[in-house]
Structure formats: structure tokens, C-alpha cells
N, C-alpha and C positions, 0 to 999 in steps of 0.2 A: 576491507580485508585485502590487503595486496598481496599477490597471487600473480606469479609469473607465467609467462609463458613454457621456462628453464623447469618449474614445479611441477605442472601441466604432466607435462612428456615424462618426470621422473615418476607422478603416482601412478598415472596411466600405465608406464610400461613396470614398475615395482607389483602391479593389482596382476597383469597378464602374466606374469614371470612365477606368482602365486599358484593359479589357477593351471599354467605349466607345471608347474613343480607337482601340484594335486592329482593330476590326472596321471603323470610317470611313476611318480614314485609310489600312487596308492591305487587308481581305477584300472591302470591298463590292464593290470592283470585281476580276473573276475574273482571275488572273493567276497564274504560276509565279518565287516569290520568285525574286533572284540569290544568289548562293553571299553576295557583300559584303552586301547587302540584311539576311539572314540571317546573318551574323556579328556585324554591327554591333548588332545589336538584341539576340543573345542574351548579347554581352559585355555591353549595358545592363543587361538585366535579373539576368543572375547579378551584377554588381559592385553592381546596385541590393540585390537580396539578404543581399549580405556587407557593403555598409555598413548594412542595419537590424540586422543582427546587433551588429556590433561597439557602435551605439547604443543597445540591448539591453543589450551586457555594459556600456557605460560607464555608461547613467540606473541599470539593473538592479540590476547586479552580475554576475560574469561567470560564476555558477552558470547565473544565468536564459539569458547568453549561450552556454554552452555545451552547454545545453540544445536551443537557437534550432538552431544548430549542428548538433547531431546527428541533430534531428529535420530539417534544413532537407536535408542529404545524404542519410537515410534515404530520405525523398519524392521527392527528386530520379531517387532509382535509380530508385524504384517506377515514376514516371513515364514513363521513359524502357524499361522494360520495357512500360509503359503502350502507350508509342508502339510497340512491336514491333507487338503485338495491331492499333492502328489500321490500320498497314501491312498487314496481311490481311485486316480488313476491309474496305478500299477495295480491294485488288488481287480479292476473293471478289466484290464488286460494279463492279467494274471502273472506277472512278470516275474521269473524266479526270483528268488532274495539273492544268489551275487552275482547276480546282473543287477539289481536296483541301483547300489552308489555309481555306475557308468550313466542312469537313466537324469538319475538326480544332479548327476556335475553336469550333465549337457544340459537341463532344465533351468540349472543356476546359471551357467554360460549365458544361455537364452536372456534369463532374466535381467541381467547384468546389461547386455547387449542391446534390450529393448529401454528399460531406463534411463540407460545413457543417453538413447536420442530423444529420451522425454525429458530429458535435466536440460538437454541444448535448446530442445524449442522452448521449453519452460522460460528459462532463461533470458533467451529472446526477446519474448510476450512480457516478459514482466520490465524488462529493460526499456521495450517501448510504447505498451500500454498499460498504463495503471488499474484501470478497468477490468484487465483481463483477473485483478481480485475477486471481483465482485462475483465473478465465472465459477473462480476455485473454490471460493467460501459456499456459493449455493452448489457445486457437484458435490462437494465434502458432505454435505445434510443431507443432500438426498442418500449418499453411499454409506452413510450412518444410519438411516433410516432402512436402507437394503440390508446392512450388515447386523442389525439388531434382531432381524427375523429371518434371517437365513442360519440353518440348520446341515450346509451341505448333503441336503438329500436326495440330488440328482448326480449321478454318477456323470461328469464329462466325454466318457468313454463310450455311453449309449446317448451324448447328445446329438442334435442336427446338423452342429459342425460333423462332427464325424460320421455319420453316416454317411455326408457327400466327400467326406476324403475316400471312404472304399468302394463308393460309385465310380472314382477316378482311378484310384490305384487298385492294383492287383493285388492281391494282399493271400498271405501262403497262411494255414490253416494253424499254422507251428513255428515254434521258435528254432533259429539254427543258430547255436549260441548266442554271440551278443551280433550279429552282423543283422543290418537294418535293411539289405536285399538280399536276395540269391538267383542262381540261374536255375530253371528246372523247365525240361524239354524243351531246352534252347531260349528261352523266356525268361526274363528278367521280373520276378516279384518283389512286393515291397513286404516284409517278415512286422507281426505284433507289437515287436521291438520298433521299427519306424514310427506307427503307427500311434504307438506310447508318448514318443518324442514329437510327434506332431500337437497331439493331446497338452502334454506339460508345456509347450512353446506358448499355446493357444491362452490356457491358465495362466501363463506369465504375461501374457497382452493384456489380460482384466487387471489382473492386480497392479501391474503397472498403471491403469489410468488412477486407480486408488492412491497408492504412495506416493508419488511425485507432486500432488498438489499438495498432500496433506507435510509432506516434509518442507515444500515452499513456503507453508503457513506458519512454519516455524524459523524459517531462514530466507535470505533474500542470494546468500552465499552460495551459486554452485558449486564450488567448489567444497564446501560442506556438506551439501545435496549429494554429491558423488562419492566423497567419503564415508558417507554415515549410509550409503545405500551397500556399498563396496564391502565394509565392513560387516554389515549385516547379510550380506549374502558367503563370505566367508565362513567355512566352519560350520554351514547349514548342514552340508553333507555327515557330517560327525555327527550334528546335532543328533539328527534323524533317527542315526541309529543308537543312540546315546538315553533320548528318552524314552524308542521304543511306545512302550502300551501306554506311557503321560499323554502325549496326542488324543487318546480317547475321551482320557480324563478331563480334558480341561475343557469342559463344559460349558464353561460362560466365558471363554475367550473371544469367542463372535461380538458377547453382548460388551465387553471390556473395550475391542476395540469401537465398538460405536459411538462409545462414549469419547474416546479419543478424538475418534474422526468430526464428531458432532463440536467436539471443542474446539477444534483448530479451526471448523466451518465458521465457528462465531468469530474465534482469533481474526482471522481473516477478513470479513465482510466490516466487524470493527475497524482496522485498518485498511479498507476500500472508502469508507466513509472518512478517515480521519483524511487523506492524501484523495479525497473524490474530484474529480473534474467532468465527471458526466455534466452539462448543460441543464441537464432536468432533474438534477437532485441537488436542492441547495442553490441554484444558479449557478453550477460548476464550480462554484468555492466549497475551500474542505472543511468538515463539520468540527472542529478543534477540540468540539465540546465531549466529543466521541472517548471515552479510556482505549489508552493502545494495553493490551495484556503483555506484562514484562515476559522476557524471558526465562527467569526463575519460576515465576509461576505456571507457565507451562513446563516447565521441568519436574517439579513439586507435582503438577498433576497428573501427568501422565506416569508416572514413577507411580504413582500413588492406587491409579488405577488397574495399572498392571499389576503390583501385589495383590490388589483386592479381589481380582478376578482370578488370579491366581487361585489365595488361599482361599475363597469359594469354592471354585472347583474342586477343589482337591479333597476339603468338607464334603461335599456333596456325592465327591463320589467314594469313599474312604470304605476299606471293607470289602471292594470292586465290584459294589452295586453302582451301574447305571444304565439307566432308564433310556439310554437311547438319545439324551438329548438333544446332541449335536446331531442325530439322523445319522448316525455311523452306520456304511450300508453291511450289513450281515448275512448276506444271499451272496450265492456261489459264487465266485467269480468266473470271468469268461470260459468260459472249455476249448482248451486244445487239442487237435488232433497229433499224435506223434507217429514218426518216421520210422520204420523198421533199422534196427542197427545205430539210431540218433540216438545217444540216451542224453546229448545237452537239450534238445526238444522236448524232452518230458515236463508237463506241467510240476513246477516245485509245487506243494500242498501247503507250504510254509509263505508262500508270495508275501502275504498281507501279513506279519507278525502279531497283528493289533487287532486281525478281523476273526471275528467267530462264524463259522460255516454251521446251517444246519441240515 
């Protein structure tokens, strides 16, 4: 796929100019998107999506499209398991509802940000060591094997990361609007609000080591890797508040994506052995005999998986009976203290839209 440097500097700065536009025209000012507000925007950005794809398969060729494709749905889910995780970090720190989409576009920012320098070394490593397959294919199993029995039932907000970020920083009891310090008796604090966004940066360091191999297992194209990451980070923010209480529901998205990730592990390791030079496997000659998994058919599967786990979920939990599967946390969240005369420092009651307080 030829891919200029002139292309480069146009998506790049086309992707920044996006995320400017997002944050002026919709976060500066704190508010709780509308349900329409939030449809309208995330049908943009997914239709914006599936037309660079299809322009992809047409300039491309429709390998490279089907690539776009597969990586573009992979990301998608990650992401949106992504958002499960933010949804407990804001209900752990109690963040009111419109402050959340300010919390979520620096989270996505973050995420965007951390990616990209996992798309360049990616890159790199694959560029100059073929090996570095054999790497991605067995991180991919094992994080399929973490993701099939994880339930998010540890809040990151009372993890061990964070305890030793408020050993270090000074951290004020309450929120002062959206401002992420304040000064009070001459003293510089860091407000819940920082605190959050250190929280969401952290979650975006994990799930990046997750996506970036599992989309290389599907493409060799960074420049597909970055699209199909970019695009899926787009429009998250709408998503968020657009599904609302679905996040709870979707109960077997954990076990959906491990199935993903456990495929592309094999995708991979298959194609470590087919292009192998290790010395000690084979005599460094590559194994031919090995099937490479086309590209369609990881497209066809992972499409196929994602429905599946979909409409499961949605069976299982129909009626809004659920049993808690995901470990959705249902205890109080943090307690704030407020400011006499602040009323933006009042605990919102509403923080967690999705969470039940008892």
C-alpha cells in the first residue's frame, strides 16, 4: 500500500482538526449531551468510517479494504469495552454527568495519543523483526485468556495505582467545576477531576497494549492500524451517551472479544511460522505447509462474533434482569465533601447513569 509521506501529515492533521472541532464546538462548554444530539453525531462518524473504508477498498484494492474493515470493527469493540472501564472510573470518583464528556474526550485524546506511539514501534518491530509475530500471537492468547474471565470487578479508582498518585498529590476533598487544580490557602491542590483523568490515561495504557497487536494480526499497514484505530476512537464520546444503560447489558462482550483476540493470536503465530526465521524452529526455514488465514475470513469472523455476543447479551438480559455478570460495581460511589456557597462541587447523584446505588 503506497502511502506518502504528503497523506501522512494530511490524516494526521484532518484526525487533530476533528478532535478540535469536538472539544469547541461540544465539550468546552459542560453540559449532558441529548439522546438526538448523540445519535446524530455517532451515525456521522461511523458512516464517516465505512465511507474511508470503502475509499480504501476502491484507491487500495479491496484486500487493503478488508483489512480497514476488520481492524476498523476489532477497535470498535475494544473501545467500547473501553468505555465499560470509563463508566467505573467516573462512578469510583463520582464525576457529575456534564462534566463526564470533558473527562471522556481527554480519555479518548489520551487513548489516541498512546496508540499512535504503539502503531510507530509496532511498526518498526515488524519492519525489522519477523519474530517479533511470534511475540503478538502468544500476548494475544494470553489476553484472551485474561479477557474471557474478567468481569470488571475491580474498580481502577481504588486501585494501587491510585492510591500512590494521592500519596503524591494533594488532592481537595470536592469538585470545583471542571478545573483539574485550585489554589486554597495559598496551596496549589490537585481536584477528583485530575485524579479521574489520571485514572482514564492509566486504562488507556492497558488497553492499548491489547489493540495494537491484535489489529497488527490483522494488517501489516500502519497506516490502516492508525485509521481504523482513529476512527474507532471517534464518535466514542457520543457513543457513551447514546447507549447509556446498553453498556450494562452487554454481558458477554468481555467473552466476544476473547474470542476475537484468541483468533487473531492463532491468525498470527500461523503467519510467524509461515515467514519463520528463528534457527530453532524448522532450521530457520519457513514452514509453507502452515495455512495463512485470508483476509475475509477474519472479517466474516469477527463480524460474526460481534453479533453473536451482541444478540446474547441482549437475550440474556431482556426484561432488565441482570445478574451482575459483568461485576457492574453497585456500591456507592466515592463521597464528596462540598464547599459552602460551591454548588458546582456538589456530588451529581446521577454520576453513573447505568449504576444502581443501594
Amino acid at each position: 500500500m503506497q502511502v506518502t509521506p504528503l497523506i501522512w501529515l494530511i490524516t494526521i492533521a484532518v484526525t487533530i482538526l476533528f478532535f478540535v472541532y469536538e472539544f469547541f464546538a461540544h465539550v468546552r462548554k459542560p453540559h449532558e449531551p441529548s439522546i438526538a444530539e448523540s445519535a446524530r453525531w455517532s451515525a456521522f462518524y461511523i458512516g464517516l468510517a465505512l465511507l474511508f473504508g470503502v475509499g480504501i477498498g476502491t484507491v487500495s484494492g479491496w484486500t487493503f479494504g478488508g483489512e480497514y474493515f476488520a481492524g476498523y470493527l476489532t477497535e470498535k469493540a475494544l473501545s467500547i469495552d473501553n468505555l465499560f472501564v470509563f463508566l467505573i472510573v467516573m462512578a469510583g470518583f463520582a464525576v457529575p454527568r456534564k462534566y463526564q464528556q470533558k473527562v471522556l474526550m481527554i480519555g479518548i485524546i489520551i487513548a489516541l495519543i498512546l496508540r499512535g506511539g504503539f502503531i510507530a514501534i509496532g511498526a518498526t518491530l515488524i519492519e525489522n523483526f519477523s519474530w517479533v509475530f511470534y511475540i503478538f500471537g502468544a500476548l494475544l492468547l494470553v489476553l484472551a485468556y485474561r479477557q474471557a474471565f474478567s468481569n470488571h470487578d475491580s474498580n481502577p479508582a481504588d486501585g494501587k495505582f491510585m492510591t500512590l498518585v494521592r500519596r503524591v498529590l494533594p488532592v481537595t476533598n470536592d469538585y470545583h467545576q471542571d478545573k483539574i487544580t485550585v489554589v486554597q490557602g495559598g496551596k496549589r491542590f490537585a481536584t477528583p477531576m485530575l485524579l479521574t483523568i489520571i485514572a482514564i490515561g492509566f486504562v488507556d495504557l492497558i488497553f492499548a497494549v491489547d489493540s495494537i497487536p491484535a489489529i497488527y494480526g490483522l494488517t501489516n499497514e500502519a497506516y490502516i492500524v492508525f485509521t481504523a484505530n482513529a476512527f474507532a476512537l471517534m464518535g466514542l464520546r457520543q457513543l457513551f451517551f447514546l447507549i447509556g444503560g446498553m453498556l450494562e447489558r452487554l454481558v458477554y462482550l468481555a467473552q466476544g472479544l476473547a474470542v476475537i483476540l484468541a483468533f487473531i493470536g492463532v491468525k498470527l503465530v500461523f503467519h510467524a511460522l509461515h515467514v519463520n526465521e528463528l534457527p530453532f524452529i524448522n532450521g530457520g526455514e519457513p514452514l509453507l505447509w502452515v495455512p495463512e488465514i485470508p483476509i475475509w475470513l477474519s472479517l466474516l469472523f469477527i463480524a460474526a462474533t460481534i453479533v453473536v455476543a451482541t444478540v446474547a447479551s441482549l437475550l440474556k438480559t431482556r426484561g432488565g434482569e441482570n445478574e451482575d455478570d459483568r461485576g457492574l460495581i453497585h456500591n456507592e460511589p466515592v463521597m464528596l465533601t462540598t464547599d459552602p456557597g460551591n454548588e458546582e462541587s456538589e456530588v451529581d447523584k446521577k454520576a453513573m447513569p447505568t449504576a444502581k446505588s443501594e
